[in-house]
Every structure is written in structure tokens, then in C-alpha cells.
C-alpha positions as CSV (number, residue, x, y, z in Angstrom):
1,X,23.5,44.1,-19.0
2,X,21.2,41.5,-21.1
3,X,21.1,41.1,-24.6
4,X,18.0,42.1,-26.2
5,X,17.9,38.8,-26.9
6,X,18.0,37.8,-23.5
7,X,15.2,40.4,-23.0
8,X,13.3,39.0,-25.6
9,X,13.3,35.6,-24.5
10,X,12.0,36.6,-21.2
11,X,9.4,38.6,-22.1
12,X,8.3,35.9,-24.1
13,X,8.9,33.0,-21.4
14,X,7.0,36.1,-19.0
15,X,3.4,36.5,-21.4
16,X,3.4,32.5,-21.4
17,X,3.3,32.0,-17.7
18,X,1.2,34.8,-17.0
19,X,-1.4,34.7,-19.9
20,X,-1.7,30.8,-20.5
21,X,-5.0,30.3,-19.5
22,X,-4.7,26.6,-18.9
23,X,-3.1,26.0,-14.8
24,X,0.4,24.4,-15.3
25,X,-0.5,20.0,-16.1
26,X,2.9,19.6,-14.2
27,X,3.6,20.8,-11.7
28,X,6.8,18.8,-10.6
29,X,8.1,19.9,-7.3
30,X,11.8,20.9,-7.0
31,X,12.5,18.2,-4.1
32,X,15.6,18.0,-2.7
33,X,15.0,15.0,-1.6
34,X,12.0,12.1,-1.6
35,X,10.8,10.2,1.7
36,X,8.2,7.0,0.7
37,X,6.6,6.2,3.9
38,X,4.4,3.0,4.2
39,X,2.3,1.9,7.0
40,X,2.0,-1.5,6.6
41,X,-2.1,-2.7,7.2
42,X,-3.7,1.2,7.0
43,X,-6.7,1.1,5.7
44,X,-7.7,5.0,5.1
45,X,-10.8,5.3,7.5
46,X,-8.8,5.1,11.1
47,X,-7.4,8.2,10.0
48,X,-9.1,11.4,11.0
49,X,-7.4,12.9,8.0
50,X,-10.1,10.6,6.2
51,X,-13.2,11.3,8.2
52,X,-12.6,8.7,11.5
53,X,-14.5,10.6,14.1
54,X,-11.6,10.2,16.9
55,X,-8.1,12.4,16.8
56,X,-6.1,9.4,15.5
57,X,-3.8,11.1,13.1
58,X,-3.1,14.9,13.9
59,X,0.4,14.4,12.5
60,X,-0.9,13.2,9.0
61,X,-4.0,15.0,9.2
62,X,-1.5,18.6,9.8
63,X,0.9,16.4,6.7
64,X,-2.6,16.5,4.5
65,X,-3.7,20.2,5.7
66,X,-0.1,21.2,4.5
67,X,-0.3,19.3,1.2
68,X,-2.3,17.0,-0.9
69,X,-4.8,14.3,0.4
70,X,-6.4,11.4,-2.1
71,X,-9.5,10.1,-0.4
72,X,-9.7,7.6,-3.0
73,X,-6.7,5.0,-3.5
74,X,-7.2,1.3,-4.2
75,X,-3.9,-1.2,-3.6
76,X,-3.4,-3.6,-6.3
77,X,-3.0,-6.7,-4.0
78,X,-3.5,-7.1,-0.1
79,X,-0.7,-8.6,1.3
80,X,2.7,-6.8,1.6
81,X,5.7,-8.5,-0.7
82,X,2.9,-8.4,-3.6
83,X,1.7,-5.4,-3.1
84,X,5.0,-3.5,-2.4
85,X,6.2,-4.6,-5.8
86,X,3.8,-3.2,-7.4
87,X,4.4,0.2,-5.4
88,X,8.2,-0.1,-6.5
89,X,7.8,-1.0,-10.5
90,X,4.9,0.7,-11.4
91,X,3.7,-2.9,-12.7
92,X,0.1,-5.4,-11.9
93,X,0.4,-8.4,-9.8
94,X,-0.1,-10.4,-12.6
95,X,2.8,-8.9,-14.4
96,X,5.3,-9.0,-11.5
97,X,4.0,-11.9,-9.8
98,X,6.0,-11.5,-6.9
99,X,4.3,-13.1,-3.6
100,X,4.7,-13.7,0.1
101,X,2.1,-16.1,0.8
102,X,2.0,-19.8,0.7
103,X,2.1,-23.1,3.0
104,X,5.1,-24.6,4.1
105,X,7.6,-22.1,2.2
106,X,6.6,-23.4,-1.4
107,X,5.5,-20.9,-3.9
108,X,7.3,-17.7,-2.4
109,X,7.8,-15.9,-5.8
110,X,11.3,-13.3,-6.1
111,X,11.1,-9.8,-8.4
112,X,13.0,-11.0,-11.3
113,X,15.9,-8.6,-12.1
114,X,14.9,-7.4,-15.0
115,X,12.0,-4.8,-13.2
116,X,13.6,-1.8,-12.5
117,X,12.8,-0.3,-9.0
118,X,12.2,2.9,-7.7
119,X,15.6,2.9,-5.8
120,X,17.5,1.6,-8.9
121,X,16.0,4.3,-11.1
122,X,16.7,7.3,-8.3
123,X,20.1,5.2,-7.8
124,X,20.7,5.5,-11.4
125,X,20.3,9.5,-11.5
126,X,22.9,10.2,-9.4
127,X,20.4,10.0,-5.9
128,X,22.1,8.3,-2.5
129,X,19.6,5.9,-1.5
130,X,18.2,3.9,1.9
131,X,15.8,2.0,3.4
132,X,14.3,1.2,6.8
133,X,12.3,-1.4,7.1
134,X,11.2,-3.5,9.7
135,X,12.1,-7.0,7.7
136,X,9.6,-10.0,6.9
137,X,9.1,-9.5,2.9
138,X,12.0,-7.3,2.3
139,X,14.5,-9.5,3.5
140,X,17.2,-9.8,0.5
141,X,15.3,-12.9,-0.7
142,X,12.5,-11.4,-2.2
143,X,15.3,-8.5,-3.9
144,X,12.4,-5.9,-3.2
145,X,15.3,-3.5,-1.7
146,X,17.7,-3.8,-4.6
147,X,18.8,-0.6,-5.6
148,X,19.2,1.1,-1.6
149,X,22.6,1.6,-1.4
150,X,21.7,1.4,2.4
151,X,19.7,-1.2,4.2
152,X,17.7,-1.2,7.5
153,X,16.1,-4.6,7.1
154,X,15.5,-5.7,11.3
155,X,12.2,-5.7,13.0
156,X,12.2,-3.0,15.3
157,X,9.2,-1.2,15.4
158,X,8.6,2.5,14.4
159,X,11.0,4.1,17.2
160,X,13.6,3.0,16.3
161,X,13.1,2.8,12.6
162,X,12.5,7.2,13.1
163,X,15.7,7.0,15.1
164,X,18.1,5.2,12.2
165,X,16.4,7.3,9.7
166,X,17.7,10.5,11.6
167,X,20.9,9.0,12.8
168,X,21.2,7.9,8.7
169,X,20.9,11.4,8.1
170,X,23.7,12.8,11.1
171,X,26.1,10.3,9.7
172,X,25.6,11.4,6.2
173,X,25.6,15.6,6.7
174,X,27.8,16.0,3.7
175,X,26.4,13.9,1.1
176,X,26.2,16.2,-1.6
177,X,23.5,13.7,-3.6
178,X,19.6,14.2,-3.2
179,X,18.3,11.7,-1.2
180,X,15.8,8.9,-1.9
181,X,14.2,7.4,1.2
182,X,12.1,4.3,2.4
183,X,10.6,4.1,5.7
184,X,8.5,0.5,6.4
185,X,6.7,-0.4,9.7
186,X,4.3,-3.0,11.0
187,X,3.3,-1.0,13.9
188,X,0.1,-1.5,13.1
189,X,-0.2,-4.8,11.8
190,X,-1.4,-7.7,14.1
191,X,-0.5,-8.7,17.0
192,X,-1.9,-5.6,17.6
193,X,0.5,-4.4,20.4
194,X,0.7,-0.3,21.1
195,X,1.8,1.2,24.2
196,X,-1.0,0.5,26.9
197,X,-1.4,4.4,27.8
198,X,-3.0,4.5,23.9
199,X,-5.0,1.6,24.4
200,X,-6.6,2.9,27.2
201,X,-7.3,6.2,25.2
202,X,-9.1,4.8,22.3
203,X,-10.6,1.5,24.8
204,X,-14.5,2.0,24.3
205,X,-15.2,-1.0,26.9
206,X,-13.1,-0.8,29.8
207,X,-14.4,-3.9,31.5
208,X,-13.9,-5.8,28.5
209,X,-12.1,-9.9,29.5
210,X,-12.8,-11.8,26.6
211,X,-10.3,-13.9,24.1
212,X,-8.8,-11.0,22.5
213,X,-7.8,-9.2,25.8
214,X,-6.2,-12.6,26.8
215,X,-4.1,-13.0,23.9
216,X,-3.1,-9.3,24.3
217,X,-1.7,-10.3,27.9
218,X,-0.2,-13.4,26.2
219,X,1.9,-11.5,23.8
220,X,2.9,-8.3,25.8
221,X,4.0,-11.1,28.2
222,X,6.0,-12.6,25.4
223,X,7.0,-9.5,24.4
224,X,8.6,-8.1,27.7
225,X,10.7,-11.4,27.2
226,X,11.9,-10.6,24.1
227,X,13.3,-7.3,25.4
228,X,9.8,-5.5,24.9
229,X,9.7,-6.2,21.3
230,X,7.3,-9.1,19.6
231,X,5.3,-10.1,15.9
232,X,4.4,-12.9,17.8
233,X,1.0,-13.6,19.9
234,X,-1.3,-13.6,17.0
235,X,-4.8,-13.1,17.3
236,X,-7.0,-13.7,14.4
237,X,-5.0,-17.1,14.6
238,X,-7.1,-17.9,18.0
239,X,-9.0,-21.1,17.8
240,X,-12.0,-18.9,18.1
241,X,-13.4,-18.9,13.9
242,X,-16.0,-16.6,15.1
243,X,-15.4,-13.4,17.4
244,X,-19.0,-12.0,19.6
245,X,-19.2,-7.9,18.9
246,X,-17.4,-7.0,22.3
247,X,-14.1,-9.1,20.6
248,X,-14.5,-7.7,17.5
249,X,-14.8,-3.9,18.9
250,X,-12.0,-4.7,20.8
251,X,-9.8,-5.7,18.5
252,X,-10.3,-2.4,16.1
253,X,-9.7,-0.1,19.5
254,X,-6.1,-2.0,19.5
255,X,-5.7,-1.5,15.6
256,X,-7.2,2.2,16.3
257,X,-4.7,2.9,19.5
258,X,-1.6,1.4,17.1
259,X,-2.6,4.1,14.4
260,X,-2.5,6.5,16.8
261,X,1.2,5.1,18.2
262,X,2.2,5.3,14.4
263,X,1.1,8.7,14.2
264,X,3.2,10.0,17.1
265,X,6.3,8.2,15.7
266,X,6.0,9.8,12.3
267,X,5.3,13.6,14.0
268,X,8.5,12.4,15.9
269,X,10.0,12.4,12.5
270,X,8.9,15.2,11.0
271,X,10.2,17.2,14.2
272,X,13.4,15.8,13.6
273,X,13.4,16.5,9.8
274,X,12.4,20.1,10.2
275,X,15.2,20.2,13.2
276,X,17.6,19.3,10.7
277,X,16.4,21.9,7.7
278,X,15.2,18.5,5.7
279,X,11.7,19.0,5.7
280,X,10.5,22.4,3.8
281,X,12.5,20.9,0.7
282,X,11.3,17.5,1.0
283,X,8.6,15.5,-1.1
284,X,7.0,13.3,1.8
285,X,4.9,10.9,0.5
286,X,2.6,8.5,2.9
287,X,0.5,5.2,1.4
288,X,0.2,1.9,3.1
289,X,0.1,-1.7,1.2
290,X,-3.4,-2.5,2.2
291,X,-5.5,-2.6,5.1
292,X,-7.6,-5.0,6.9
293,X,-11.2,-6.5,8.0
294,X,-12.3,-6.6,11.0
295,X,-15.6,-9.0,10.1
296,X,-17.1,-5.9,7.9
297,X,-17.5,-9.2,5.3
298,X,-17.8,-12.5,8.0
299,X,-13.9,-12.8,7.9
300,X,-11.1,-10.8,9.8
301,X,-7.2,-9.8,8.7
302,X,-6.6,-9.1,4.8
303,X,-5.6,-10.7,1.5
304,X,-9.3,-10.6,0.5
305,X,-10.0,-8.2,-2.1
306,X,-12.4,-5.3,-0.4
307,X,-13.4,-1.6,0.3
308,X,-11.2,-2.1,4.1
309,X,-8.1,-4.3,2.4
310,X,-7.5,-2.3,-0.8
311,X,-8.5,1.0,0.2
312,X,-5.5,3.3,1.8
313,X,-4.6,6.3,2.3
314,X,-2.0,8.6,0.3
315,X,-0.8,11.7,1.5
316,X,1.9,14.1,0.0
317,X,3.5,16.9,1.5
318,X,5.0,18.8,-1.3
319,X,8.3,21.4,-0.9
320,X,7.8,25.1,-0.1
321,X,7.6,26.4,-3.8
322,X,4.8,24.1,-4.3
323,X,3.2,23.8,-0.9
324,X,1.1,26.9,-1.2
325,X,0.0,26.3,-4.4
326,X,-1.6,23.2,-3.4
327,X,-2.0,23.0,0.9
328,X,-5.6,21.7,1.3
329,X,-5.9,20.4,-1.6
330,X,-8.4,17.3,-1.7
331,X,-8.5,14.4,-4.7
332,X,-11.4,12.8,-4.8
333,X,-11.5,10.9,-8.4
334,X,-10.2,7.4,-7.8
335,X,-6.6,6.6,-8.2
336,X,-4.0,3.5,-8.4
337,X,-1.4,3.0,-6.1
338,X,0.9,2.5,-9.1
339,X,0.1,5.7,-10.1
340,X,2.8,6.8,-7.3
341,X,5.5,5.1,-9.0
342,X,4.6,7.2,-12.4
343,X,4.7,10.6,-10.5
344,X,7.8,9.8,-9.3
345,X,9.7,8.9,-12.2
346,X,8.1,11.7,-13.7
347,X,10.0,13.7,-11.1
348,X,13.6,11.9,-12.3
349,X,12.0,13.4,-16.0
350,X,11.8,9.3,-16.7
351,X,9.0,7.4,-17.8
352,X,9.1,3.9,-17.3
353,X,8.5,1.5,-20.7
354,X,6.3,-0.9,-18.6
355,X,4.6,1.2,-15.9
356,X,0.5,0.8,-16.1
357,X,0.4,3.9,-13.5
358,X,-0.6,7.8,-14.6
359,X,1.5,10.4,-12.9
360,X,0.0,12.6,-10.9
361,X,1.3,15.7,-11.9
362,X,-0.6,16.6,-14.5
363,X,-4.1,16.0,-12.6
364,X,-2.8,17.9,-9.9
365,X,-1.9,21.0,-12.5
366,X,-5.3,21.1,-14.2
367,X,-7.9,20.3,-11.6
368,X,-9.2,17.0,-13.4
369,X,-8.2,13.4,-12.9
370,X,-9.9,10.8,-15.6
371,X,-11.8,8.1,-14.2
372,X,-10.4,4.8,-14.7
373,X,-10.7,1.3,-13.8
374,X,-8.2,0.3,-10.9
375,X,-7.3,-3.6,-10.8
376,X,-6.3,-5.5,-7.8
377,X,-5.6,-9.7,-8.0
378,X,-5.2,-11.7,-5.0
379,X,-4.2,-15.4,-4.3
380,X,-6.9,-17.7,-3.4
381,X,-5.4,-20.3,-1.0
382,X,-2.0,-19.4,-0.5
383,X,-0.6,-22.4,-1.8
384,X,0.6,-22.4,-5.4
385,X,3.6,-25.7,-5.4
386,X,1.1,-27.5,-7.0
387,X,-0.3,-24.9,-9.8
388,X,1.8,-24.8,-13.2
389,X,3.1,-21.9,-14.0
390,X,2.0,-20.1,-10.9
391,X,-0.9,-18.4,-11.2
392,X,-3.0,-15.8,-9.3
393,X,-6.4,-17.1,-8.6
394,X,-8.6,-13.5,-8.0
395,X,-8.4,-10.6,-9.6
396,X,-10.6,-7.3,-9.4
397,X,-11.7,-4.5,-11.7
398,X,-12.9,-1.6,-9.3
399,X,-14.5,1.5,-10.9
400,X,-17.0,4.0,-9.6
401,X,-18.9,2.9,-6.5
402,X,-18.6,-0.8,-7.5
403,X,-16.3,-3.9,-7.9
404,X,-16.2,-7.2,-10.1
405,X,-14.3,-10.0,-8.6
406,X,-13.7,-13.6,-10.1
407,X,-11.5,-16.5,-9.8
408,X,-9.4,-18.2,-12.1
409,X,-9.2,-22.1,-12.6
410,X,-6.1,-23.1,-13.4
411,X,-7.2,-23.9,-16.8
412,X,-7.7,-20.6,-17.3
413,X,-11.6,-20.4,-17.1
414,X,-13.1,-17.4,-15.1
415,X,-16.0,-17.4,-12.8
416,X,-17.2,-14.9,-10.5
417,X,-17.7,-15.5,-7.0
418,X,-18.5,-11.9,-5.3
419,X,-21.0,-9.4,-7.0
420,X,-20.5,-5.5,-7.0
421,X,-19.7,-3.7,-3.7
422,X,-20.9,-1.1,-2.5
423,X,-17.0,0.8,-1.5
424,X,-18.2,2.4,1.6
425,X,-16.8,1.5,4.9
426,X,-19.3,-0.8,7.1
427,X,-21.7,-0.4,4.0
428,X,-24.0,-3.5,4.4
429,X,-26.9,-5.0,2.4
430,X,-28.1,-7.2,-0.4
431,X,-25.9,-7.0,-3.1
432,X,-27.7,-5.7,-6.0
433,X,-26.2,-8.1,-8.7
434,X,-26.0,-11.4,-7.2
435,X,-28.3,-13.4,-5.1
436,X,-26.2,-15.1,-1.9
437,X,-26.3,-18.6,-1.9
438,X,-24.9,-21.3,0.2
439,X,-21.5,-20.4,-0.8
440,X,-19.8,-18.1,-2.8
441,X,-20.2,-20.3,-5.6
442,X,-23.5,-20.1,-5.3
443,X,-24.0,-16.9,-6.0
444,X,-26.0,-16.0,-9.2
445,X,-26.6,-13.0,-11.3
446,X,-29.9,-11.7,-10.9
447,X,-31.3,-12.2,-14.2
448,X,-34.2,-9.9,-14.3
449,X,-32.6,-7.0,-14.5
450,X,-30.6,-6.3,-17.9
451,X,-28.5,-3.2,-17.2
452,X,-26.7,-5.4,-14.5
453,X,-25.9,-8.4,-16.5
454,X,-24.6,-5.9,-18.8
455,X,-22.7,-3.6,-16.7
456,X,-21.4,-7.6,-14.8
457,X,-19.8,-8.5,-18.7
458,X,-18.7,-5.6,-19.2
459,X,-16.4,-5.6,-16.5
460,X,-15.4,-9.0,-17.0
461,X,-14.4,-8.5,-19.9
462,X,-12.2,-5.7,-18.6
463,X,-10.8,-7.9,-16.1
464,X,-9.8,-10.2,-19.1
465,X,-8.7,-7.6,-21.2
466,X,-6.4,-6.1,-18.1
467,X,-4.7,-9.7,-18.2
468,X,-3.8,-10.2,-21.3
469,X,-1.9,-6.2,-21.1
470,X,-0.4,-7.9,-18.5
471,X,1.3,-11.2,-19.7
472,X,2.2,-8.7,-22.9
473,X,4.3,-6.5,-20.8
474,X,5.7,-9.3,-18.9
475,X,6.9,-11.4,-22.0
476,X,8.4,-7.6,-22.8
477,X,10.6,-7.3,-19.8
478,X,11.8,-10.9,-19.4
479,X,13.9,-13.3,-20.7
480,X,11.9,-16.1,-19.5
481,X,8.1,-14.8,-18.6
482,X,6.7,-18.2,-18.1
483,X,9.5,-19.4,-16.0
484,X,8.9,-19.5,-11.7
485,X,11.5,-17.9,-9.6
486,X,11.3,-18.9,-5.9
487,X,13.5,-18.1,-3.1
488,X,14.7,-20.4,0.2
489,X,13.8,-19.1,3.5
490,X,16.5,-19.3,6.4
491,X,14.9,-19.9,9.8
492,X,14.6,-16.4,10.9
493,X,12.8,-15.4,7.7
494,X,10.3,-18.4,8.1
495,X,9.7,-17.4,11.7
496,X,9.2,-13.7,11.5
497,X,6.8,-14.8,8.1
498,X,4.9,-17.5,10.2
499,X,4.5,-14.4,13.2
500,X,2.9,-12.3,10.4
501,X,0.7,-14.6,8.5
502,X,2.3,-14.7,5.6
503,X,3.3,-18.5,6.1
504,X,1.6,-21.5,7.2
505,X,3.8,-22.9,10.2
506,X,2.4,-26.3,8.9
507,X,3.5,-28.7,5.7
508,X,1.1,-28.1,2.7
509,X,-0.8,-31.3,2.5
């Protein structure tokens, strides 16, 4: 029988749950275990979780129905080393400064030890840890894997990589740890290449022959050589610098058609998890790195900073004490992908001493997320051997409905060179701040209108002010924060890279 102390206690512990009348501010999931999925190059609007008009997704879209769905999540770089580093330490480009992009090999930038990952920190609380990934920037050389115990680092496509991940699971049955796991695809990155029964679902012009149907033949030919597997036969690469409107609605049916391949590979996975009693007491969590144009701005692929590269999805599926609570429920204040590293330290009850994300427990407890100001810096060029220091040219300060993007000389001087955006997909128009010149240095600030120039320094000075944070926090958490860190590439790093776009195939000059 209790003590009436006991008794006490719980009555007490009984009127504060049931009489509060503020909703829980964190509701932290009891997870078993924690799956991060990323779809490398999703951009949020080909799902039809996020309003696309065809059935793309019904896997995610049953995933969102189930759990929690943010409509509005900006990356913090768009390429995929970058990007993913800030996903895995909670940390700004600028901060980390890890990249993937350069010519001839030179300027590939390493995480320095001294960040903490995701996998470390679950590592470090007693969690058994893997990854699957299909290779290119998490290759050991870039150390974005350190802290998975186990590593599936091969490209293979999203099969397979669903296959390992269960089989990883079989051969593991009695590991007593909670699990911490990382699933990576480019399935629907360029070149582009899904099974031909989905193309010819999603093909809105059948009798379509132009360049990009050729160099589809050309690489599923190459592909079937290579044993039916291939990041080669590029096709924003094509000697073409301008695709007609038949090309370029082509080429989003094939991006479209590989969503919809994804999609079927994940619900492939959730089968298996649920077969296997994984699933109810699993937090499933689904992002991508960035997305990609397809001419929305005159230019195709990503790495530039806008609405279609930055904005992605992020889906959670939460575990069956929590799932009712919150099945259906839609975010629609904007959010940072970093903020996904916060919420899930906050799960390990950690907070990290150098994280710029905001779990997002506490928004999800009381109904109200606090607008903020998400950042998001590019390299202009891809070729940093001959900047000091190495720098990161672009940066971004995104908030409400617009964006302010400038460049940064080496010297350190900023100018701008894009006006605010509207962030709407296919959203064209005159920009209202800036004028469009000959170039984008020859934009200029409209300079009747007051509130513009105003709300145009303001952010500016944001973007400044987010910088300086930045190298703080850096000269924080290393030894040496001015020092550069590169890595070598063996040949089958540089070729898979050069396949992707992530290296020039050619010598800098």
C-alpha cells in the first residue's frame, strides 16, 4: 500500500497535469529509437504532402497525416557536404565552413573535430548508431559520419540502401541500445534516372525528342553497363546554356517521376519497420539538404540561394504516446533546418553550447512558434585555392515573405546583388526593391520609396550581425578558427563528385 506520502505526491503531480492551463512546452516523445531520413535535392513543392497537384508522395503524405508537417523550412546552404553539416552540429555555414564544391579538388573544406555530431552525441548516451548513405560528401574525408559506429557509405540507390537498413536491423535483433539512424539517397538528384514505368506516369508530353530525352537514353544506356546503376549522364551539364519550355518541362517530369520512386522506397521501409514492431516507437524524421531550379530564376540545378534550393520539406512521425496528440498537425511559422539538430538533443535532455537552432518541442507544446530570421550562405564560384582564409562569398537573411542576399569581397566589403523575393514557388515579377539591370551588379535600390531602403538596411545589417555570432562561436569551439582544413580525394571520390557536380573535372585556371 502507498505511503500517504506517496499519495500526496501524486495528487499533487495529478492537479498539475490536469489543471495547468498552459498545453505541455515539451512535449518530448519517448522514442525508442530515432531514424533521420534525407532526400538529397527535395525541394518541398513535388510533394503532394505540400500542395503538388499530382499523387507524388502518398507514403510521406500518410507519414505527415500521422504526424507533424512544417510547410515552411529554409536549408542553410544548397549543396550537400555544407549543408548536411549544418543538419549534424546545429551550427551556420559560416561557422562550420565545411564545403564540397570547388574546381580541380582545391578548397574541399573537412568538419574540424572539435564540432560534435549528432551521431557522437546519441553515441555518447549510450545509443548504437548507423548510417546509410549513398557516398559522394560523406565519404570518411569530409568526417561528416564520425560518430556511426556503422557505416554504409556506397552509391547504391534507395533499394538497396532500404534493404541494408532492414538487413542492419535482422543482424542486430538483440541490441539492447536505442538506436540512432541515418538514411542518405540521391535518388532524386540529377541525372535524373527513375524506373521508366514512373516516367511514363508523371510524362506530360509523350512525343517529347529533344536534348534532355537524348541524354536520358545516353545515361540509362551507361547505366545498364554499369550493372543498372549510374550518377553519370548529366544533364544540366549539356552544351545546351539555354533549355526551350518542352526541355525544361521535361526535365521536372523526370525530377517529379524520381520523387515518386523515392516515395515507394521509403513506404517500402516503413512496411518493413512496422513488420518488424520498429515503427509505432520510432521518431521518423524526413528533411532534404536543399532542392533545385528548374529555370524558375534563368538558371537550372542548385547552390543558388532561392525559394526552390533552400526551401524543403520536414516531416516527423512521432511514437504512439505522442502520435495522437499531434497527427495532423500543420506548422506554418518559418523554421531553420538547424532547428532539427536542437530538438533532437533536446530529446538526449542535452543542449549543445554552440547550436544557433531552437528545439521544436516547445513550439509544438504551446501552439506558437516565434518568427525569426533564417540565414543561408552559399559559395559564389566554387573555387576558393586562391581566397585567404577561405571565405563564403553569399549569404542570405530570409524572413517573412522576403529575402536579402549579398556577396562578400574578399576584403570583407558587402554588396547586394539580388533584391527581396517573393518565396512562392514560380512566383514571377518585378522585384519590388531593386530595379534589374544588365547584370546582377547592376541592380539598384529603388530610391523613391523609403520604407524599402529601410527594411533593405535593416536586413543587412542582420546579415552582418549573424556573421560576426558566427566567427564568435567558431573561435569558441576551435583551437585554430582561422586555420583551413582540406582533404585529398582518391580517384573514386573525385569521380563520383565530378558525376554529381560538386567538382569541376577540369584544372582551376
Amino acid at each position: 500500500m502507498p505511503s500517504p506520502k506517496n499519495i500526496l505526491a501524486w495528487l499533487l503531480l495529478l492537479c498539475v497535469q490536469s489543471c495547468s492551463p498552459e498545453p505541455d512546452s515539451t512535449p518530448i516523445p519517448p522514442a525508442r529509437d530515432i531514424l533521420l531520413i534525407s532526400i538529397d535535392t527535395l525541394r518541398a513543392d513535388a510533394l503532394s504532402a505540400y500542395g503538388y497537384p499530382q499523387l507524388t508522395t502518398p507514403n510521406l503524405d500518410a507519414l505527415a497525416a500521422d504526424g507533424v508537417r512544417f510547410d515552411d523550412v529554409m536549408t542553410q546552404a544548397a549543396n550537400t557536404a555544407t549543408s548536411h553539416a549544418s543538419l549534424f552540429t546545429g551550427v551556420y555555414p559560416w561557422t562550420h565552413r565545411v564545403s564540397n564544391v570547388a574546381k580541380g579538388g582545391e578548397g574541399y573544406h573537412m568538419l574540424y573535430n572539435e564540432f560534435e555530431t549528432l551521431a557522437e552525441s546519441f553515441r555518447d548516451q549510450g545509443y548504437a548508431t548507423a548510417s546509410f548513405t549513398d557516398g559522394g560528401p560523406f565519404l570518411s574525408g569530409w568526417k561528416l559520419l564520425q560518430g556511426f559506429d556503422k557505416r554504409h557509405d556506397k552509391f547504391e540507390g534507395a533499394p538497396m540502401k532500404v534493404k541494408r537498413l532492414l538487413a542492419h536491423l535482422d543482424q542486430t535483433k538483440d541490441e539492447t541500445r536505442p538506436r540512432f539512424l541515418f538514411l542518405h539517397t540521391y535518388e532524386v538528384h540529377e541525372p535524373y534516372l527513375p524506373p521508366v514505368e514512373y516516367v511514363e506516369r508523371f510524362n506530360t508530353n509523350p512525343g517529347y525528342d529533344g536534348v534532355v530525352r537524348q541524354a536520358e537514353l545516353a545515361a540509362r544506356k551507361q547505366a545498364e553497363a554499369n550493372g543498372g546503376l549510374s550518377i553519370r549522364g548529366r544533364v544540366l551539364t549539356l552544351g545546351a546554356k539555354e533549355f526551350t519550355a518542352e526541355d525544361t518541362r521535361y526535365l521536372w517530369d523526370l525530377y517529379v517521376a524520381g520523387v515518386a520512386y523515392t516515395d515507394d522506397c521509403l513506404g517500402q521501409l516503413f512496411d518493413g519497420l512496422k513488420a518488424r514492431g520498429k515503427f509505432d516507437d520510432m521518431l521518423v524524421i524526413v528533411t532534404s539538404d536543399h532542392g533545385e531550379e528548374f529555370g524558375e530564376h534563368g538558371k537550372y540545378g542548385h547552390y543558388q540561394l532561392r525559394h526552390e534550393t533552400l526551401s524543403v520539406p520536414l516531416i516527423m512521425h512521432l511514437p504512439k504516446d505522442a502520435e495522437q496528440r499531434f497527427a495532423g498537425t500543420v506548422v506554418e511559422e518559418r523554421i531553420s533546418q538547424i532547428d532539427v539538430h536542437a530538438t533532437l538533443m533536446e530529446v538526449l535532455d542535452r543542449a549543445s553550447p554552440y547550436s544557433a537552432g531552437v528545439s521544436l518541442w516547445q513550439g509544438l507544446g504551446t501552439g506558437h512558434f516565434e518568427e525569426r530570421t533564417s540565414f543561408a550562405e552559399v559559395t559564389e564560384g566554387f573555387n576558393f585555392a586562391g581566397l585567404p582564409g577561405y571565405t563564403f562569398s553569399s549569404r542570405s537573411a530570409f524572413r517573412g515573405d522576403r529575402s536579402v542576399i549579398l556577396r562578400q569581397e574578399p576584403e570583407g566589403k558587402f554588396h547586394h546583388i539580388f533584391g527581396p523575393e517573393v518565396l512562392a514557388p514560380g512566383e514571377k515579377g518585378a522585384d519590388p526593391l531593386y530595379s534589374e539591370g544588365e547584370s546582377p551588379e547592376g541592380e539598384q535600390l529603388i530610391r523613391g520609396d523609403v520604407q524599402h531602403q529601410a527594411d533593405l538596411h535593416e536586413r543587412v545589417e542582420e546579415v552582418v550581425l549573424h556573421l560576426q555570432d558566427a566567427v564568435e562561436t567558431r573561435k569558441q569551439i576551435l583551437v585554430d578558427p582561422d586555420k583551413v582544413r582540406s582533404t585529398s580525394l582518391d580517384d573514386e571520390t573525385r569521380s563520383e563528385l565530378e558525376a554529381l557536380g560538386y567538382l569541376d573535372s577540369e584544372a582551376p585556371e
